[in-house]
C-alpha positions as CSV (number, residue, x, y, z in Angstrom):
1,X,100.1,76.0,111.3
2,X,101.7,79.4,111.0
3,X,102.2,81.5,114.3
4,X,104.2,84.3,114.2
5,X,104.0,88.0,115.9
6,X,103.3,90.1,113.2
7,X,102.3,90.3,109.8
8,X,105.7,91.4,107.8
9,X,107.3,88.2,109.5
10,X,104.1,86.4,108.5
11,X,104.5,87.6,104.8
12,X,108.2,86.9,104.4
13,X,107.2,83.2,106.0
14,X,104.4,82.9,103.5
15,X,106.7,83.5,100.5
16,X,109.2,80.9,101.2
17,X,106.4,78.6,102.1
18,X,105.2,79.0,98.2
19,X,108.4,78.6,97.1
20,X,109.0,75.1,98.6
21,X,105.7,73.8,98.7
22,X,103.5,71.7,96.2
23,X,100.1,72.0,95.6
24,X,96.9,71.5,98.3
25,X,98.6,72.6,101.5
26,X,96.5,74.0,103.7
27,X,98.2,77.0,105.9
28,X,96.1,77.4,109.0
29,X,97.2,80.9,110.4
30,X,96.8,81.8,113.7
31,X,98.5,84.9,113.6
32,X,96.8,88.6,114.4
33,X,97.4,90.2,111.0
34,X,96.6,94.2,110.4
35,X,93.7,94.8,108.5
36,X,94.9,94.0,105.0
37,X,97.8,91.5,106.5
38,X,95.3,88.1,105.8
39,X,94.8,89.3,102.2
40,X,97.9,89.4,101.3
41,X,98.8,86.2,102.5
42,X,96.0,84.9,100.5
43,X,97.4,86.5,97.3
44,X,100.7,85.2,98.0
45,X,99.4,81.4,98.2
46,X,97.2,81.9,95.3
47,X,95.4,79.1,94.5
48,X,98.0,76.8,95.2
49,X,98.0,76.7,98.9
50,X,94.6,76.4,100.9
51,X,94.8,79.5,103.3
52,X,92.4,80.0,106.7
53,X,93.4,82.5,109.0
54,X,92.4,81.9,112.0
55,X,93.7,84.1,115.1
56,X,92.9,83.0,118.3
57,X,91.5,84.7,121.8
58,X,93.6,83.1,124.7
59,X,96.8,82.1,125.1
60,X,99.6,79.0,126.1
61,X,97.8,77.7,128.6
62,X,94.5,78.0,126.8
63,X,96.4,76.3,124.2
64,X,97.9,73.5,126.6
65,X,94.4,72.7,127.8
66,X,92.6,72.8,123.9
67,X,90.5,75.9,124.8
68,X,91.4,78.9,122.7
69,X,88.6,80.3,121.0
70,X,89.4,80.5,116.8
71,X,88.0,83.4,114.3
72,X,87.8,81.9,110.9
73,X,88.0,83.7,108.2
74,X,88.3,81.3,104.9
75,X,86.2,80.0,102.1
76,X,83.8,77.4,103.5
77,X,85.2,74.5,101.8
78,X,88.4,75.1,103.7
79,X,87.1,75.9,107.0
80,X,85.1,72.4,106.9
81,X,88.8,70.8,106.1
82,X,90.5,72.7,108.6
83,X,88.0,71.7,111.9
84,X,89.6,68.5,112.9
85,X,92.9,70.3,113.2
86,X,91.0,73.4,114.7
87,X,89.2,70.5,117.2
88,X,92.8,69.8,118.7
89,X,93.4,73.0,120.5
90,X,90.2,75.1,120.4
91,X,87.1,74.9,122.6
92,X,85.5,77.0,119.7
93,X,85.7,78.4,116.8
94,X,83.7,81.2,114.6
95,X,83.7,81.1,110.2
96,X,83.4,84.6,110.0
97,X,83.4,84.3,105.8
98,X,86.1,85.1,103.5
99,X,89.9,85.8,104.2
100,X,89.9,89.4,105.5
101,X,86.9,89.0,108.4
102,X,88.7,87.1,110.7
103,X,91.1,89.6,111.1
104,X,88.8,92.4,111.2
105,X,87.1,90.3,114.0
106,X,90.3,89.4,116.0
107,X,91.3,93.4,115.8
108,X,88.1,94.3,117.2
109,X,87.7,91.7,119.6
110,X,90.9,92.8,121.0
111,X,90.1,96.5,121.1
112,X,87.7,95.9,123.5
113,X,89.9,92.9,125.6
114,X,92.4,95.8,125.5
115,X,89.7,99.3,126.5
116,X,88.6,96.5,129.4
117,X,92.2,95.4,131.1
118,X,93.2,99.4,130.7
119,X,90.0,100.5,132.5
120,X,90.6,97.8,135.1
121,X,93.6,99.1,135.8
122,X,92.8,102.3,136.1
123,X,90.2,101.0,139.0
124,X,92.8,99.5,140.9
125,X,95.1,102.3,140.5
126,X,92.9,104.6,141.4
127,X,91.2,102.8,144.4
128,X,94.6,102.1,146.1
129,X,95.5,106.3,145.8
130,X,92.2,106.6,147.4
131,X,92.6,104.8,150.1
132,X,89.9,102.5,149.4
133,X,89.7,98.3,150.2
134,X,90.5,96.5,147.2
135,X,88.5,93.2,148.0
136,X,85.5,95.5,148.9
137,X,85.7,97.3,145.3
138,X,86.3,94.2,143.5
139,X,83.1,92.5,145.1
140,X,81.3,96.0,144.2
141,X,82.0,96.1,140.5
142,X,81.5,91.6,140.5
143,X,77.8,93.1,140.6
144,X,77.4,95.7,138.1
145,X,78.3,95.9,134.4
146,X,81.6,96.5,135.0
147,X,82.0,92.8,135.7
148,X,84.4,90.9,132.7
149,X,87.0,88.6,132.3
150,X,89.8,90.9,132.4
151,X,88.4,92.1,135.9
152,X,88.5,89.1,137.2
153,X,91.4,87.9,135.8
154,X,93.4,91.4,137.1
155,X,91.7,91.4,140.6
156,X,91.7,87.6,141.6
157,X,95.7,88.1,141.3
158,X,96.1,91.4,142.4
159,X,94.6,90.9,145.4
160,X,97.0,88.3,146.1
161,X,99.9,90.5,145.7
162,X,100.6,89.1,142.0
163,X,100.8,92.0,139.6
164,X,100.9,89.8,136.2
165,X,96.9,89.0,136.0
166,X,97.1,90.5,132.6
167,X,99.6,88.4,130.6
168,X,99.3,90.3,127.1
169,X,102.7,92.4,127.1
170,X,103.1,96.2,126.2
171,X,104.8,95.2,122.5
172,X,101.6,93.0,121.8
173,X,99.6,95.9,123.1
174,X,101.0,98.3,120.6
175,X,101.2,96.1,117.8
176,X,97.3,95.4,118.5
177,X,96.8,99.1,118.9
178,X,98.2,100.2,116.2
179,X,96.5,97.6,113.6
180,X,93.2,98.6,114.8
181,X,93.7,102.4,114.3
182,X,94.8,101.1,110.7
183,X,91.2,99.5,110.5
């Protein structure tokens, strides 16, 4: 498994990985590449090293419990190789198709994970300058459309006076945002 925070440090990695390793490995990557970040790691490992990227929606503790959510992107061969490893730690997990469209799926999926949490806290910002009741306009918007998982997740804590129902950090945020303008 390769995890690491960006894709420059996951390129460097990948490089010494070729250099010291035989033939057949298979390199499960769960890093969040940029758009073209995936491909190059491919390239690098040539046919040598099996490569599946394969970022994943959640985080430790979805880890720690074997529920994070994978997004495959690898030839099919190695995706059917790779699910008794994915099995261990994800709840589920999507073959997009070739190296490249996990990525592209990851990058999107977190542009909207990323639209919601900022919109949610814009609501709660906005409410408490108002003047309004925050449990009243967190059961309102439970009804409508607006409801998601990063309103609940923001809300359930912040109505408890915890301020850290949104784990992702600002770096990871800009990293993220900045990849997806790339795409």
């Amino acid at each position: 498994f390769l995890c690491v925070t960006n894709t420059p440090i996951a390129i460097s990695i990948a490089k010494e990985i070729k250099a010291k390793t035989k033939e057949g490995l298979l390199v499960i990557d769960i890093t969040t590449h940029n758009k073209d970040g995936s491909l190059k790691m491919k390239e690098i490992f040539g046919n040598q090293i099996k490569y599946l990227e394969s970022p994943v929606m959640g985080g430790p503790v979805q880890a720690e419990e074997g529920v994070l959510g994978a997004i495959i992107g690898s030839s099919k061969t190695d995706y059917n190789r790779a699910k008794l490893y994915l099995n261990t730690f994800c709840k589920e997990h999507f073959h997009f198709g070739p190296v490249g469209m996990g990525a592209k799926s990851k990058l999107l999926n977190n542009f909207l994970s990323l639209g919601n949490a900022a919109l949610v806290n814009h609501l709660a910002k906005s409410a408490t300058e108002m003047g309004l009741d925050l449990k009243k306009v967190f059961d309102v918007a439970k009804l409508g459309s607006g409801n998601s998982a990063a309103l609940n997740r923001v809300f359930d804590n912040l109505l408890k006076g915890d301020f850290t129902g949104f784990k992702f950090t600002a770096s990871n945020s800009v990293k993220d945002l900045t990849y997806i303008q790339d795409l």
